[in-house]
C-alpha positions, 0 to 999 in steps of 0.5 A: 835798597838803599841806605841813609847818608850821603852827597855828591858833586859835579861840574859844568851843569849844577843840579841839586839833590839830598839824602834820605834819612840824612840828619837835617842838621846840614844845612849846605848841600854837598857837591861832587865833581863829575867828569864825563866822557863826552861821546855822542849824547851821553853826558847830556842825557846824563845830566837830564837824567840827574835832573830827576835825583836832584829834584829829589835830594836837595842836599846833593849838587850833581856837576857835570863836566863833559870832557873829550875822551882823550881827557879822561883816558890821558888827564884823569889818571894823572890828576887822581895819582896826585891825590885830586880830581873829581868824585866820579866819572864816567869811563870806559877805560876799566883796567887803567884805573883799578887802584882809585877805584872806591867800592862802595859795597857798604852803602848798596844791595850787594845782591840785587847789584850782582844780580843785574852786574854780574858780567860787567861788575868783574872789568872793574875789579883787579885781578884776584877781587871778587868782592868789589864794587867799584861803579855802575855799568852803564853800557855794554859796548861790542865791536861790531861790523856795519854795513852799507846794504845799499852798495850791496845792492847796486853791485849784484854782489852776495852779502856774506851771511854768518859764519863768514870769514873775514876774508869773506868780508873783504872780497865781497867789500872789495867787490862792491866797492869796484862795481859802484865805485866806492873810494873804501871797500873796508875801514876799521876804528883806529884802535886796539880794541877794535884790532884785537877782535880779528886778532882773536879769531885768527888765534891770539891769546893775549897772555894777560895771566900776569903783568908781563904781558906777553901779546904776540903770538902766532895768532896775533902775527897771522891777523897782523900780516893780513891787516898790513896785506890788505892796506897794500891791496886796497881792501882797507885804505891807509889814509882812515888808518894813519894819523899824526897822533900816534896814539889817538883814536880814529874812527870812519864813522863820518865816511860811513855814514857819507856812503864812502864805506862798503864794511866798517868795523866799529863799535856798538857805541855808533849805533846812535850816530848812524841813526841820527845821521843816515836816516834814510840815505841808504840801506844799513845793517850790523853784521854777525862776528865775521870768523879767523881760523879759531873762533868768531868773536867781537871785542868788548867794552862799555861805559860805567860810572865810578867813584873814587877813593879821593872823594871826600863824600864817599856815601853821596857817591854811592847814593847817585852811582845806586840811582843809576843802577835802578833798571828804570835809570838804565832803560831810560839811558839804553834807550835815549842814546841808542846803547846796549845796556850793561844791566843783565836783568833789563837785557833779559826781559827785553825793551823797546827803544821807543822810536828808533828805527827798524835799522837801529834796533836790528843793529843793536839785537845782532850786536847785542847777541854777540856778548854772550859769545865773546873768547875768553882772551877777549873777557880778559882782555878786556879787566886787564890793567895795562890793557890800554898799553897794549892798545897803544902799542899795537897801533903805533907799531902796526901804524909803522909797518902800513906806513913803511917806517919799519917791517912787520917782523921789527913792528911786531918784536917791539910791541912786547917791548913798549907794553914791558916798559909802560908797565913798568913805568906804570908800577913806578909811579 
């Protein structure tokens, strides 16, 4: 339920809305900022879905700024340190931000909120808070790998079923890519999110128990030493893993979808791309968690609304992030840019996504099924406050190694090292 008194603001698409119950002594509406991590349609149907709470809440301006994600994971930290930028935003770099977070636990129905959140609601906390309530989920998000049927077919190779390993998957890529003469049989997502998935199923642990992260260990050296193995045999190609920015994110979503890709590990977050680009070009599908030694598991993530502390209208933040959170809201959001959404109740009734594709809504159950079988490592992982440093330097050092700059030995002793100092610059600020 909601409670009266509140006001919100964003920037690049104007829309109007008001408070129930609010004094009609105020006359001028209030405005919040809203930056918006542009990633597929998601900050458009954002702003038509806000259409809707400002036709009925005249006294809230709702501006949508929608920003590069670069913007939002590189600019926004900085603009919130000196005490500005916007009242909301969307993200998807949860730990990052934990201290700007506002909890808006007052003004929403704590209950109703923990029962649709449960999951999601603890990658916005900090460590030791189980009490906040920092943002709407909007998306779970699950790295996942996609596969192009179509070449499988042509070659006459077997598609490895689940349970498979990952070296499973990069012999049959390889296999297929030979025999129709595909330039990449493998491609994973420039990132350390969607490194960490295998590195997790080869026995990393990811020791975040506190702020000295210590990242890597046998596990995480064993996937190392076989992701360097494979750009040097061929199975994943170097050139959709190197780029002159050392720490942007690069994905192969285009050459997938050009039919250049045998196996591409990416991210539940493409599904919407690949619908609207592939159509019927070829045959596609998500594959089930391939397994390493310890365990199968993907990556999680995903897309939530926050507010933060720096608004000056706090109660017009909650009353939109409390709009989102309605199941209604949620559908609509799931459904228009093809996501798995972050509310647990919508998860477990089931819903349609209207009229996409068999391919589509296939990928997005197989994908979706993997939540509830994430490694622990992963979940914490995925709350922890520095996890973008480790993100960073795993690419960057591994990316040296590929390339030749450095060996794996000395790549791998100073990824410890660089998480060790952005921490501690972190904690400096």
């Amino acid at each position: 339920m909601w409670k009266p008194g509140f006001a919100a603001e964003m920037a690049t698409i104007a829309l109007t809305a008001c408070f129930l119950g609010f004094s009609s002594a105020r006359a001028d509406p209030v405005t919040l900022h809203f930056m918006c991590s542009a990633e597929g349609n998601g900050c458009a149907v954002m702003s038509d879905v806000l259409g809707r709470f400002t036709k009925d809440n005249p006294d809230i301006q709702v501006s949508v700024d929608a920003v590069p994600a670069k913007t939002v994971i590189e600019s926004l930290p900085v603009q919130l340190a000196a005490g500005e930028g916007p009242d909301l935003a969307r993200i998807s770099d949860f730990g990052g931000l934990h201290n700007f977070f506002l909890d808006i636990g007052q003004y929403i129905d704590r209950q109703r909120w923990s029962e649709s959140f449960g999951r999601s609601l603890k990658w916005l906390r900090a460590r030791g808070d189980d009490q906040g309530f920092y943002g709407v989920p909007l998306q779970f998000s699950v790295t996942g790998g996609f596969v192009n049927e179509t070449l499988f077919e042509q070659a006459g190779v077997s598609m490895p079923g689940p349970g498979a390993t990952w070296q499973d998957w990069a012999d049959a890529a390889y296999r297929v890519a030979k025999a129709t003469d595909t330039p990449y049989p493998m491609a994973f997502d420039r990132s350390g999110r969607a490194f960490a998935a295998p590195a997790i199923s080869f026995g990393a642990r990811y020791d975040v128990a506190d702020d000295a992260a210590h990242v890597v260990d046998d596990g995480f050296r064993l996937f190392a030493d076989k992701f360097v193995e494979w750009t040097k045999d061929g199975t994943i190609t170097k050139e959709l893993w190197v780029s002159p920015s050392a720490t942007t994110p690069q994905d192969a979503v285009q050459q997938f979808i050009n039919g250049k890709v045998v196996f591409y590990y990416g991210s539940s977050n493409q599904v919407g791309r690949f619908e609207e680009a592939i159509k019927d070009r070829f045959d596609w599908k998500a594959a089930v968690a391939p397994c390493g030694p310890a365990t199968c598991t993907a990556m999680p993530g995903g897309v939530a609304v926050v507010g933060f502390k720096t608004s000056k209208h706090p109660e017009a933040v909650a009353k939109v992030l409390d709009f989102l959170s309605q199941e209604s809201t949620q559908k609509e959001l799931a459904v228009r840019t093809l996501s798995i959404p972050a509310n647990e109740s919508l998860l477990r009734a089931g819903f349609s996504y209207g009229g996409a594709s068999s391919q589509a809504v296939d990928a997005l159950g197989v994908l979706s099924r993997e939540i509830g079988k994430i490694a622990e490592p992963a979940e914490l992982l995925e709350s922890y406050r520095f996890s973008q440093a480790i993100f960073n330097a795993t690419v960057v050092r591994l990316t040296q190694a590929i390339i030749g700059e450095s060996s794996l030995d000395e790549a791998l002793e100073r990824v410890n090292r660089d998480i060790a100092e952005a921490v501690k610059a972190a904690e400096g600020q």
